[in-house]
Structure formats: structure tokens, C-alpha cells
C-alpha positions, -999 to +999 in steps of 0.1 A: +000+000+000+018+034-009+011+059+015+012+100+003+022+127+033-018+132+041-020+098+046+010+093+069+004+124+089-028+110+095-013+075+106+012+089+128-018+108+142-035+082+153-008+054+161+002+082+184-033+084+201-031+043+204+004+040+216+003+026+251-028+013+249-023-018+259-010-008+295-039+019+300-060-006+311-085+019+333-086+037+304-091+012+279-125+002+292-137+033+284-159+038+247-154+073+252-112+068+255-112+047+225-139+065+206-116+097+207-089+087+187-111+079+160-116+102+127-153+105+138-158+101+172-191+109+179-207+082+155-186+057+173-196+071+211-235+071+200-237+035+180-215+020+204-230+032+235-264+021+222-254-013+205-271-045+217-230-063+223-214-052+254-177-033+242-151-033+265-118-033+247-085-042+264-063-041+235-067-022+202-075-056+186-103-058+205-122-026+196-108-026+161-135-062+159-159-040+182-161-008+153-164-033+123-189-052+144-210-020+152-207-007+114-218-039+104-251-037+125-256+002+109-253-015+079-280-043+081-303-014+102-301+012+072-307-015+044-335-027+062-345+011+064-343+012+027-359-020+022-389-005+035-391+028+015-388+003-018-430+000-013-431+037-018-410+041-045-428+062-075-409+064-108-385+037-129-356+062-112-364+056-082-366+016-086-334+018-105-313+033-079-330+018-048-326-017-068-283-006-066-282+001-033-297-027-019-272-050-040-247-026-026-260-027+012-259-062+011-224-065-005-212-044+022-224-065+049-209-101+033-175-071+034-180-068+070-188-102+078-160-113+061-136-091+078-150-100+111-147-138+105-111-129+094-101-110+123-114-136+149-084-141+174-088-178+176-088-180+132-069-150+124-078-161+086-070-130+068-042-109+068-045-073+081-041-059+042-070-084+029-090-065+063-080-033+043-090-041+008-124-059+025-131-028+043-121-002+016-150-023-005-175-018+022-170+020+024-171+022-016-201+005-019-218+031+004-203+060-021-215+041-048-249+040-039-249+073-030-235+085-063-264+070-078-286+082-067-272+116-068-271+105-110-312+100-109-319+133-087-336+111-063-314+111-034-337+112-002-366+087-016-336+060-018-314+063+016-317+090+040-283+106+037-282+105+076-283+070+078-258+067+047-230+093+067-235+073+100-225+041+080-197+056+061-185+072+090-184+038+113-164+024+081-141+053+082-130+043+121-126+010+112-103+014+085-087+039+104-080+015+132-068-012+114-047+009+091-027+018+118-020-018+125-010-026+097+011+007+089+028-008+124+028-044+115+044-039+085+030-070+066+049-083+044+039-107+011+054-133+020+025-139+050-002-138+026-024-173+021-017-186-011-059-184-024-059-208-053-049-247-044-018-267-063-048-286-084-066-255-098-028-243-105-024-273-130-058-274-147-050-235-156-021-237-167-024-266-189-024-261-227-061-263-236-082-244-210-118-250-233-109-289-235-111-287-190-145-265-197-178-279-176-199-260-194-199-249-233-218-216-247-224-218-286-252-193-306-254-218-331-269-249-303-235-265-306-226-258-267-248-267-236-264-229-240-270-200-261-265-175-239-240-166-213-259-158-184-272-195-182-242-212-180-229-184-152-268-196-132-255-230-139-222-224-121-242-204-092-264-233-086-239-264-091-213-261-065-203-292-047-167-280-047-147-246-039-129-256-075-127-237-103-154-236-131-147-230-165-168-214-190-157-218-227-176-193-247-174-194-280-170-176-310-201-149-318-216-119-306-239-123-275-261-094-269-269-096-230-260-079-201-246-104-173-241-110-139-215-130-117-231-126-082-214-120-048-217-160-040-210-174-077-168-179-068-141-193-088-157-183-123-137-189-151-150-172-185-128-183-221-133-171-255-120-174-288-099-145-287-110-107-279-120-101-317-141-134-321-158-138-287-177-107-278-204-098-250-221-066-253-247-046-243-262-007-246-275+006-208-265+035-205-275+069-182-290+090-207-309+059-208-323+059-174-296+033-158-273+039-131-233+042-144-230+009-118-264-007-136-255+003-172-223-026-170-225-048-198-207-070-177-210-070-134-188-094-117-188-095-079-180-132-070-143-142-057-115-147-077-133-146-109-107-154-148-118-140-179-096-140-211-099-140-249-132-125-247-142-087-253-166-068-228-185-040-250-213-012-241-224+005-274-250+032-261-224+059-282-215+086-266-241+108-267-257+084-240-233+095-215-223+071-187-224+036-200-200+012-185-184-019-206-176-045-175-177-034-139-161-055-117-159-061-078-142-092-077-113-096-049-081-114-065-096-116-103-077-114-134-084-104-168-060-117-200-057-107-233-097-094-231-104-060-243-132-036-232-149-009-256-171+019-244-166+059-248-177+073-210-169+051-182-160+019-201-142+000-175-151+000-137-130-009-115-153-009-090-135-025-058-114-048-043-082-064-060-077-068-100-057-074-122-052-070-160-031-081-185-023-074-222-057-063-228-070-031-248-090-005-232-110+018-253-132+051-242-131+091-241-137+103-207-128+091-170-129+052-197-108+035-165-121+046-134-134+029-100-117+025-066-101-011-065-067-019-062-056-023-097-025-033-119-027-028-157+002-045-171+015-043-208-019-034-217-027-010-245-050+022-242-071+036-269-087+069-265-114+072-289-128+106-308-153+118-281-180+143-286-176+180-299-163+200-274-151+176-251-124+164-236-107+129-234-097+118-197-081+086-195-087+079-152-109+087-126-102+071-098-121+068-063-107+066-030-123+088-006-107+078+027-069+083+032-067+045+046-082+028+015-056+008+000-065+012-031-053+030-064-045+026-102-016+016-118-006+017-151+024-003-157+046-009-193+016-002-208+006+020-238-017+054-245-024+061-281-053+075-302-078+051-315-086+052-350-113+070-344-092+099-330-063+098-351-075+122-380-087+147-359-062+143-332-054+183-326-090+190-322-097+174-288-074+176-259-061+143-237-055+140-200-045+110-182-068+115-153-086+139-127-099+132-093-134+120-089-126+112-052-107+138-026-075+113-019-076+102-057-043+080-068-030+071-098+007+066-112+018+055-145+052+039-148+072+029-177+049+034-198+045+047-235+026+084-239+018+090-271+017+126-285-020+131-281-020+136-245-016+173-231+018+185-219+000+193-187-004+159-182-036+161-152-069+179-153-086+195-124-119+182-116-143+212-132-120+233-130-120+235-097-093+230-067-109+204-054-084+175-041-056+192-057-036+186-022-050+155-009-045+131-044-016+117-051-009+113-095+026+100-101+048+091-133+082+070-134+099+067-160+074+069-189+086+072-222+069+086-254+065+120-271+042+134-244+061+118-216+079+148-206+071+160-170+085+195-176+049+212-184+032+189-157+004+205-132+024+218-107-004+209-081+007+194-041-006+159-049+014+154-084+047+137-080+073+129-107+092+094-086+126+095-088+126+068-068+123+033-077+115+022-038+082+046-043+075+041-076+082+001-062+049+008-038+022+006-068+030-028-082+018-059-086+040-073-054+030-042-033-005-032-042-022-062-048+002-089-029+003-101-060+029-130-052+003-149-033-023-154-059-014-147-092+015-173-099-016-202-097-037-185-122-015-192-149-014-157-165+021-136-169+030-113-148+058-089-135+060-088-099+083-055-094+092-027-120 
């Protein structure tokens, strides 16, 4: 997890406040002592005061499991609360919205659940970084719903924004708490569980993937289905193992929009190759979807695989926000699969991802989300966007300094789509803006092509917002716009020097890479 100076004066903050803690012991069975050296400590007084469990920490451990226990129950109390307001719901807005942030809601409690499960002294299942990434999910989730409906203009008939701050806020503390642990801890790699066994590692990485398939998709009758989405039910409902399921899709266009749920794990999607096997779809904003509902493609189960297969949204742009694949999928990897869209193409909603050697094509904020991501030697197409506009290449979404999340863009490539190329001076290229206040994004050795702006970064609306609290960073990029000399000269923009930082944002660092990825038989680079 790379850490920017906001970040660590905020960590240093609070490890100070928790320093001695465990020999404070008066002091430590006091909610109101512990509650204080929280980022919101009157949300954690009230809820904890008032919860149902009886809290008295003796060690930081403790009430770090006591906050994610008591956001957990604001969580099941406000969806419950929204649940309810779904009978009084008046317009296909409304239902749209509503229908996100109960997926969301719930999603945030299996985040919770699964963190506390993890955490339990006598397991101790998860590592304090997989706490992190399960937590950061939870607190996006809540953003995302509230984004939503924000995008509808129906705000208050969805969740009271009362009830959605109290939850957020609860998440905040916990994330706080256990960030400092692990700032302290220091985790390492190395004491990560490996998450994929020694037999899935062979059947991926054997020759012929589709000859291992249990399922076959065919639009001509040839396969078990037609359609993609009733092979992935198939896989939902036929589980007598934790094994991998493989998917073999092949080649033709399928026009549906699908769905890997929250419980549908170890999912393994194969085409015939990112130009034969393609799965697209056209929700869109302008046409009264959600960004999140628009996804052609939404994949939320565990450790999900796609590759050779290409992930398309084809509302144009005048529709606005219509998203290609979204994905929420902790520890999933996408190979040699590209994604096509203009506005919002590829979300990278949440949790831990990973692509590589895949094509991303879009105009504005295309790659954007708040996972922890690593796009290795993929290439980057920006596409001719609307008159008037123009092209952003990132948006990315952290909103809490301990969220250990970010994107980077590593040995990869930015050109101009074909699209683009003829009219190439007419529309200007950034390689991201904030959506979120502690925004992050680097790009390292990687190719910039002359269409992007010597500027390099655009403000968000032209405003000021963030401008100190992101952190953008380039290493070592290479290309005609490459050149850092006419870069923003904002507080949050970094040109690394140094290949220890610019060593924080890879594959080893941000997503522990070394743990998981070696079984899923796809290439990757570790380090820089």
C-alpha cells in the first residue's frame, strides 16, 4: 500500500493516540477513550454506546473487531430502512437506484462479515491488508450507492443521507484503526495465504483451458447454451466443490447484459480470442440506468478469470455514462480481453484486480473505480469523443486516506484510437482527474503517445478540489508526451525518482500479488 504525506500524517496521528494502549487498562474500558482517537468520534460514542454487544476493549484488537462489528449492524439497520421505502417508491428512477443500493448494502455486509470472521483471534484467517482491501470495498459500496442516486436526482426517496453518513463514517474508524495496525505491522507478502490450491494451478495452466470447460456456450446450439448468463446460473447453482469452473464461450456476438453474483466464486469465462468472442450490451444513463447498472458485464463473485473474450457497451457517446464491465471481484484477473465503451468503459469498482495485455477503449474518465488495480502491458485507446469535449483517461475513487487502493498503469501504452487519429489536434487528452478527494494514480514505464496534453492532469471542473490531498505519479514513462516539464504543478502530483516509491504501486506491493497470481497461470511482473 503506498502511502502520500496526508496519509501518513494521518497514521502517525492516530498510532500516536493508540500507543500505550495496551498498558492503559483503566482507560481502555472506556468507549469514550477509544472512541476519541477515531476520525469521527461521535458516530462511534453514540452506535456504540447504544449497541445490543457489550464493548469493553483491552487491547486495540479488540475494539478494532468491536467498530467493524457495530458498522456492520448500521449496515443491516439502514438496508432494512431502505428495504422499506422500496414499497413507496414512484418512478423507474427511483426503482433503479433503490434496486443498486440494496445490492450494494448487502455486499457491504458479506465485506463486514467477512472481515470480522477474518479478524477472529482464535482463526486469524486474513491478513490485516485483505482486512483493508475488504473494508475499503464496504466503504465504496456506500459512495456508490450514493453516487447513484445523486445520477437520478432522487437522493432522499432511496437512503436518508443521515443513515448513509453514520455508515460511512463507522467504516471510516474501522479502516482507520486497522490501518494503523498494519502501517505498524508492517506486513509483508510473504505472509499472505496462497488463495488458489496446487490442483486449480495445474488445470489452468495446462495447454487447452476449453478442453477442461464444464460448461460450453455456442449461438449456433453447438454448446450446452446459447447464452452466457445461463451457464454463469448454472455455475451459481452447481457447487459441490470450492474448484474452479470454467466457462468456454465461444466464437459470436452475445447481446446480453450479465451477472456473476457476490456467491457465484471461482468463475472462469474463455473465449476465442477478444475479436471473435464478444459480449455486449447498450444501458446507458442517458438511458435511465445507473453508471453501476449500465455494466455490460458486473462481476462480484471471488477470484473470478476471464480471457480472450471482449466486454463491449455500445450506447455511443451521446448516452453518457455507459460502462463496458464493472467488476468487484477480490483477487480476479483479466488476459488478453479487451473492453470498448466511450464514457466510463471499465469499472474498476472494488477490491483487487488485475489485467493483462488487454485493450481499453473510451473518451472520458474510460478507466475509473476504486479497486486496487494493476494494468500491465496493456494497450490504451482513446477514442474521438464528442464536440467539445475532452478525453480523460482515469478517474479514480478513494475517498478515505486508509483505503488501500489506487490505479496503476504499468509498461503499458496510450495512443489515439482510430477514431481519433485524424482529428487528433482537435480534442485535448489528460491522463486522469480526481473524482474522489484522496484520488491516486501513477503511471510507470509506460508509452505516452503525442496526443496527451503536456499538462499531463486535469482539475476536476475546473476546480481545486483534491488538488492537495490526491496523489498522481509518473516513473519513468517514455513517449512523445512523456515529458514532466509542463506537468500540473499541483501538491498531490509527483514525478518518482525513486524506484522504492514508484516500487509501492506494483503488482507485489499493491495487490500482494505473489500470493495469488502465480496459480492463475497468466504472466505477470512482480516488481518494475
Amino acid at each position: 500500500m503506498n502511502i502520500n504525506i496526508p496519509s501518513l500524517i494521518l497514521i502517525i496521528f492516530f498510532a500516536t493516540f493508540f500507543t500505550g494502549a495496551l498498558s492503559r487498562k483503566s482507560s481502555g474500558d472506556n468507549i469514550a477513550w477509544w472512541c476519541k482517537r477515531t476520525p469521527h468520534p461521535e458516530p462511534c460514542k453514540y452506535f456504540m454506546g447504544h449497541s445490543r454487544h457489550h464493548f469493553a476493549p483491552k487491547h486495540r484488537s479488540d475494539f478494532r473487531k468491536m467498530v467493524v462489528q457495530v458498522a456492520m449492524d448500521r449496515v443491516i439497520t439502514a438496508r432494512r430502512y431502505a428495504k422499506r421505502l422500496g414499497q413507496n417508491l414512484e418512478n423507474e428512477h427511483q426503482k433503479a437506484a433503490w434496486s443498486d443500493c440494496l445490492k450494494l448494502y448487502r455486499n457491504t455486509i458479506s465485506q463486514m462479515n467477512r472481515t470480522l470472521q477474518g479478524l477472529d483471534n482464535y482463526k486469524q484467517s486474513c491478513s490485516d491488508f485483505d482486512a483493508q482491501t475488504w473494508l475499503s470495498t464496504a466503504l465504496t459500496n456506500i459512495e456508490t450507492c450514493r453516487v447513484g442516486s445523486l445520477e437520478l436526482n432522487v437522493s432522499d426517496s432511496v437512503m436518508p443521507s443521515i443513515l448513509s453518513n453514520n455508515v460511512s463514517e463507522l467504516i471510516s474508524n474501522s479502516l482507520a484503526i486497522n490501518g494503523v495496525i498494519l502501517h505498524e505491522e508492517s506486513n509483508n507478502t510473504d505472509e499472505f495465504p496462497n488463495w488458489v490450491s496446487k490442483q486449480e494451478r495445474k488445470l489452468l495452466q495446462v495447454s487447452s483451458i476449453k478442453a477442461n470447460a464444464n460448461l460450453v456456450v455456442a449461438k449456433d446450439g453447438s454448446g450446452h447454451y446459447r447464452t452466457v448468463q445461463s451457464a454463469i446460473n448454472v455455475a451459481a447453482r452447481r457447487r459441490s466443490t470450492t474448484g474452479r469452473f470454467i466457462i468456454y464461450v465461444k466464437r459470436g456476438v452475445y447481446r446480453e447484459n450479465i451477472e456473476v453474483a457476490i456467491n457465484n466464486n471461482n468463475v472462469m469465462l474463455v473465449g476465442d480470442g477478444m475479436k471473435y468472442t464478444i459480449i455486449t450490451g447498450s444501458r446507458s444513463v442517458g438511458g435511465g440506468s445507473t453508471t453501476y447498472n449500465s455494466a455490460t458485464a458486473g462481476i462480484d463473485g471471488l477470484r473470478f478469470i476471464a480471457r480472450d473474450i471482449t466486454f463491449s457497451n455500445t450506447a455511443g457517446p451521446q448516452k453518457g455514462q455507459a460502462v463496458a464491465l464493472r467488476s468487484a471481484s477480490d483477487l480476479s484477473v483479466f488476459y488478453r480481453c479487451a473492453f470498448q465503451g466511450y464514457q466510463d468503459t471499465l469499472m474498476v469498482h472494488s477490491q483487487r484486480q488485475f489485467y493483462r495485455q488487454c485493450y481499453i477503449y473510451g473518451t472520458i474518465d474510460f478507466i475509473f473505480g476504486n479497486a486496487a488495480v494493476v494494468f500491465q502491458n496493456c494497450m490504451i485507446y482513446v477514442r474521438r469523443p464528442l464536440k467539445g469535449q475532452a478525453n480523460v483517461i482515469t478517474a479514480q475513487g478513494r475517498n478515505d486516506p486508509y483505503q488501500n487502493t489506487g490505479i496503476s498503469i504499468h509498461k503499458c501504452q496510450v495512443r489515439a484510437a482510430r477514431d481519433l487519429k485524424p482529428v487528433v489536434r482537435s480534442f485535448k487528452t489528460y491522463l486522469g482527474r480526481p473524482w474522489m478527494q484522496y484520488s491516486r494514480t501513477v503511471y510507470l514505464e509506460t508509452y505516452i503517445d503525442s496526443l496527451v496534453s503536456p499538462v499531463g492532469w486535469l482539475a476536476w471542473q475546473k476546480s481545486k478540489f483534491a488538488l492537495n490531498t490526491l496523489y498522481y505519479g509518473e516513473y519513468k514513462n517514455f513517449g512523445p508526451a512523456s515529458s514532466t516539464r509542463y506537468r500540473v504543478r499541483w501538491p498531490g502530483f509527483h514525478v518518482i525518482t525513486s524506484q522504492k516509491e514508484a516500487s509501492r504501486f506494483t503488482v507485489s506491493n499493491l495487490l500482494a500479488g505473489t500470493s495469488w497470481l502465480p496459480a492463475t497461470g497468466v504472466p505477470f511482473k512482480s516488481g518494475l
